[in-house]
C-alpha positions as a Python dict, from the first residue, in 0.01 Angstrom:
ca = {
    (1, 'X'): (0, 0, 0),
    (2, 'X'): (-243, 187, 250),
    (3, 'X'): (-324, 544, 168),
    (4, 'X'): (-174, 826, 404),
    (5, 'X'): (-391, 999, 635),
    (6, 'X'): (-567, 1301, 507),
    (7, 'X'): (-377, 1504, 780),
    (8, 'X'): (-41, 1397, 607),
    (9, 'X'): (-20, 1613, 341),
    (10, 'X'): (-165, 1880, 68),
    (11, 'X'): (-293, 1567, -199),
    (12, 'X'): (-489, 1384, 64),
    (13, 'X'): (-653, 1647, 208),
    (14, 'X'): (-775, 1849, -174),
    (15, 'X'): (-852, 1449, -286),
    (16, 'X'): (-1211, 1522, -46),
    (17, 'X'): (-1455, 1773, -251),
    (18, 'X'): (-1554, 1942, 2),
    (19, 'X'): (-1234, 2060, 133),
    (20, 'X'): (-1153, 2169, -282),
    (21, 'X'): (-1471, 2396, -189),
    (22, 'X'): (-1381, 2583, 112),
    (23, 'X'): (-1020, 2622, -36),
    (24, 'X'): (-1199, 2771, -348),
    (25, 'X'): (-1418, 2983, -185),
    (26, 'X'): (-1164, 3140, 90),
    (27, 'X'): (-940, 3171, -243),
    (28, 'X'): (-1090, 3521, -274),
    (29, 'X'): (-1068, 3619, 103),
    (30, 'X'): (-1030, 3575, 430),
    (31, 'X'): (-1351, 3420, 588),
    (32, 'X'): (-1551, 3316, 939),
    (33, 'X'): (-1644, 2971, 1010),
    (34, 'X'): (-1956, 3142, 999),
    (35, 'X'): (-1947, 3252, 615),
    (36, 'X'): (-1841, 2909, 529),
    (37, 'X'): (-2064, 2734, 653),
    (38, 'X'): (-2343, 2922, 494),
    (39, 'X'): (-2139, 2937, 132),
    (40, 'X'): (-2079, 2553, 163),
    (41, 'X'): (-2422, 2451, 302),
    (42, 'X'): (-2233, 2230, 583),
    (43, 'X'): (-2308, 2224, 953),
    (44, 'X'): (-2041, 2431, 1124),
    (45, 'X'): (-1874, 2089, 1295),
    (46, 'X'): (-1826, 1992, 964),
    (47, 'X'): (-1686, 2277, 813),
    (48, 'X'): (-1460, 2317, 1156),
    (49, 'X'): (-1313, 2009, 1099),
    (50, 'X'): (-1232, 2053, 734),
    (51, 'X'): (-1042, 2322, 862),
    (52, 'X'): (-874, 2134, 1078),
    (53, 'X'): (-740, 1964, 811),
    (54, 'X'): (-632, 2207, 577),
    (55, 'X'): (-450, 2389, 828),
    (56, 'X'): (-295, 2089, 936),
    (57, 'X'): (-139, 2029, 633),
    (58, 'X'): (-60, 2441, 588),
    (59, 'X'): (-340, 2498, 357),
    (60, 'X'): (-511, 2752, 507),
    (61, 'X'): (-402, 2989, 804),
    (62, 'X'): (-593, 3103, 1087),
    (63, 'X'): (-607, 3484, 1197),
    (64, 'X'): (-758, 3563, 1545),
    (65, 'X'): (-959, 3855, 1551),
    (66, 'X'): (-1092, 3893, 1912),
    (67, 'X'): (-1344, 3635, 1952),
    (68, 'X'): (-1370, 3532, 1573),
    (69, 'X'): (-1101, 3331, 1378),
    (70, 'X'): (-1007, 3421, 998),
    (71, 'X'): (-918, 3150, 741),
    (72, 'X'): (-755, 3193, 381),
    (73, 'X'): (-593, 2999, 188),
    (74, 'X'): (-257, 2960, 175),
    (75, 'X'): (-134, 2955, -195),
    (76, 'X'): (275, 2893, -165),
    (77, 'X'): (135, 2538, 23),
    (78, 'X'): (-54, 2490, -285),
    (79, 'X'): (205, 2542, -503),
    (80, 'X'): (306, 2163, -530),
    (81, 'X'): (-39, 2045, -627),
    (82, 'X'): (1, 2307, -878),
    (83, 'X'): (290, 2236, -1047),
    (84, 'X'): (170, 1840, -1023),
    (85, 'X'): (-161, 1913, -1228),
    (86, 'X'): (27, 2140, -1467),
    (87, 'X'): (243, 1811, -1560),
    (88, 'X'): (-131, 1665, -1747),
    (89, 'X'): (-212, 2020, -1885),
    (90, 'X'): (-59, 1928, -2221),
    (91, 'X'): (-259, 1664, -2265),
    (92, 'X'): (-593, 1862, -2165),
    (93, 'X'): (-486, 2165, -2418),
    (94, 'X'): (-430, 1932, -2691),
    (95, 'X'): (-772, 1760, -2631),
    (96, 'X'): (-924, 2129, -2607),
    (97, 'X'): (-711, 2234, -2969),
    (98, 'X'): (-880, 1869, -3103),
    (99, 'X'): (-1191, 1951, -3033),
    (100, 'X'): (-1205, 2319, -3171),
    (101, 'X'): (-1024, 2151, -3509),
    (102, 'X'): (-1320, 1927, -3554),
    (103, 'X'): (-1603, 2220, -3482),
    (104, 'X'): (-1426, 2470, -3745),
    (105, 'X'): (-1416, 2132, -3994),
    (106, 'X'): (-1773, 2065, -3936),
    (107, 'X'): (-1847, 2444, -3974),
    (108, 'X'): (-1659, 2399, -4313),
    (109, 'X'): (-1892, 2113, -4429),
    (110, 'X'): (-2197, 2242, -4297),
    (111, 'X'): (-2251, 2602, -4290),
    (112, 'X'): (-2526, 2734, -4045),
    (113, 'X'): (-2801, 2853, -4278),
    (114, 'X'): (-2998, 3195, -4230),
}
């Protein structure tokens, strides 16, 4: 089966890292090209195009303010990768509960020494 376009919706375009950056960093608020590109490290055509992406798909939104255009993210268009990735977090939290069961144990056994 061929893979959708990374235009086509919100789990193709997050699947490329650096697009999981931008939508991290404009998670806090809303940004220039200009910002991003510095915060990323990316030429701005590359960063532009990411964009293009993400708002494609409703990720982000774009703001016009006079000559400069505003990104942020757009969290209810995130929601579904969300709730996907919440379906696993059972597993993780049990791994995370395993692992802090077999540090205390190992505490018990061996007892730092001062």
């Amino acid at each position: 089966m061929a893979r959708a376009a990374t235009t086509s919706d919100a789990f193709n375009a997050v699947a490329e890292p650096r697009r999981r950056e931008i939508l991290t960093y404009l998670a806090g608020n809303e940004r220039q090209v200009g910002e991003i590109v510095i915060a990323i490290g990316l030429d701005q055509p590359s960063v532009s195009k990411h964009l293009g992406v993400l708002r494609n798909v409703g990720l982000v939104h774009v703001r016009r303010n006079g000559r400069h255009r505003l990104y942020r993210t757009n969290a209810e268009a995130i929601r579904p990768v969300h709730e996907w990735t919440q379906t696993f977090e059972r597993y993780w939290r049990h791994q995370l509960i395993r692992v802090k069961e077999r540090a205390e144990a190992e505490m018990k056994r061996n007892p730092p020494t001062e």
